[in-house]
N, C-alpha and C positions, 0 to 999 in steps of 0.2 A: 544379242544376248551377251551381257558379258558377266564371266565367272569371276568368284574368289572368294579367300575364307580371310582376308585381312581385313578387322571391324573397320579401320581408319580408312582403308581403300570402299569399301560399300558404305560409311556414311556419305563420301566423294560421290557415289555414284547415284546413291538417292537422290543427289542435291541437281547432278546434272545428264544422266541419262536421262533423256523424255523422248516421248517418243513426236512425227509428226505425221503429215496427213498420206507419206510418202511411204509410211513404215511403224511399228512399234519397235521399240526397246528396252530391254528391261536388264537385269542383274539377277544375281543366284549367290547365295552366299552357299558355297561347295568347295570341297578341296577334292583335288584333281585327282586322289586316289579312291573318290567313290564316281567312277565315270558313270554307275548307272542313276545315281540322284542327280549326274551333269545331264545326263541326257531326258529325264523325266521332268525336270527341269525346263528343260531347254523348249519340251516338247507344247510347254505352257505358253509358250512365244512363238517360236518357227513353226512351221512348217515342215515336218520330218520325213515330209512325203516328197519333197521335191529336193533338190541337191544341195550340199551345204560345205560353205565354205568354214574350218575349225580350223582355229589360230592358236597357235602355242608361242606363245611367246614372252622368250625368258623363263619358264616356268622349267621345264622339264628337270635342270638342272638340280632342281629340290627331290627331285626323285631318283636317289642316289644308287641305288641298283637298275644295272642296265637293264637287265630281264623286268623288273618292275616298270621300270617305265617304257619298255618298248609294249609291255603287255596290256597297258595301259592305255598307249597311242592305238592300241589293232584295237579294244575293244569301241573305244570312243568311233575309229571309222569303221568297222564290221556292220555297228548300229547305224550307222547312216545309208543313206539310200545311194545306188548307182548313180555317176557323177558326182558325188561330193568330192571336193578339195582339201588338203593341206595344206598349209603354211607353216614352218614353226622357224626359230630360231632360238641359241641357245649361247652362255659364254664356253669360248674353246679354251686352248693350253697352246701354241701352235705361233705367235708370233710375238710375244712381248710375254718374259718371265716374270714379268713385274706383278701380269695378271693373274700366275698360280699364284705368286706371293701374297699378293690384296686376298686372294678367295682362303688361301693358307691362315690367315689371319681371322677370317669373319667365323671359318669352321669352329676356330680354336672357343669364338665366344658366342656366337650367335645360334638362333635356330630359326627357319631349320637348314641344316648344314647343306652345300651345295656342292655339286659334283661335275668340274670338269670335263666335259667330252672332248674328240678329236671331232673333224668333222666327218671324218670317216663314219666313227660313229655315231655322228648326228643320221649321216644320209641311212642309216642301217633304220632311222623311222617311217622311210620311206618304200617299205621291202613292199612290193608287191603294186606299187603306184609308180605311173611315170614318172618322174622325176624332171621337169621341167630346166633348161640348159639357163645357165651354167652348171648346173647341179647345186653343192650345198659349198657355199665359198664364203669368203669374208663378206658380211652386208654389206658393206659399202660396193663390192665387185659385183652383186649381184645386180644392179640398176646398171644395164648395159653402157647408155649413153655415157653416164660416170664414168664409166670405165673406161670406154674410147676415149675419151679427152684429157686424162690423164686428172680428174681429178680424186677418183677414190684412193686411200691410203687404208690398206688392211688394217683391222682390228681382231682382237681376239672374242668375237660374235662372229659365227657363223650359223648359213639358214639357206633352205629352199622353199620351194613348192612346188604346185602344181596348181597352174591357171585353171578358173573355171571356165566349163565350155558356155552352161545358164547364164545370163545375164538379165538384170532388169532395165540399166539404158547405161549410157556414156555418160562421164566427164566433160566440160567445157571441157578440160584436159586433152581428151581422147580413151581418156583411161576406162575401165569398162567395172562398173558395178556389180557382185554378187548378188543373186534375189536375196538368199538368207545365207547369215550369220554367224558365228560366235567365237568368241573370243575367250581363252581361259587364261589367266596371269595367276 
């Protein structure tokens, strides 16, 4: 399932989510502050009876009050069943000034206007979930092997989760599949 209220991003998505014999797919034209049409929504596709993995990513930042948008992340997993997962990721403030100044700039003419967090207070969306190690770090630190080899270089995106324990199969990779889904942008 994946969300959003941007027309030019759901005509994209018409044209290329399909679903196939392994899974359906679909899209939701929703904005992240009505979680309960995210989730009625959603209900139209998943399965909301078994554990679900909810992706925030890059989004949160539009929801410029902290209490709003933390209030926002609890209601979205409260409605999920035991075991559901988290992921999100967000732009920080925290290693290249360059990046308040770009966001300084887009406030000043764009909407809808975006809100820097620390990652401090990324991890504060995590209040009551494990919080899977490293915790909430630069993306690039948080893909371990990267990090041992020296080849991630921090960015001002930081993000965690928390692994699902459900799985439907593996990766040629190894990597290990969520049964169900979604993603909100």
């Amino acid at each position: 399932m994946y969300v959003d209220n941007d027309p030019l991003v759901l005509a994209h998505a018409r044209a290329l989510l399909t679903g196939t014999p392994e899974g359906r797919t679909a899209y939701l034209d929703a904005d992240l502050r009505d979680p309960e049409k995210i989730l009625a929504g959603a209900a139209d596709t998943l399965d909301l009876g078994e554990p679900v993995a909810l992706m925030l990513m890059g989004v949160l930042g539009h929801i410029t009050a902290d209490a709003e948008a933390r209030s926002i992340v609890r209601r979205l997993m409260d409605a999920l069943p035991s075991g559901s997962h988290l992921a999100l990721y967000d732009a920080t403030n925290v290693v290249d000034p360059a990046s308040a100044a770009a966001i300084e700039i887009w406030n000043r003419s764009a909407e809808p206007p975006y809100a820097l967090r620390t990652p401090a207070q990324l991890e504060g969306f995590f209040e009551g979930l494990e919080l899977l190690p490293p915790g909430v770090v630069s993306c690039p630190l948080w893909h371990p092997p990267a990090a041992e080899i020296g080849e991630a270089t921090e960015i001002d995106e930081s993000g965690g989760g928390r692994i699902p324990k459900i799985y439907r199969r593996r990766l040629s990779s190894g990597r290990l599949i969520p049964r169900h889904l979604f993603h909100i942008a």
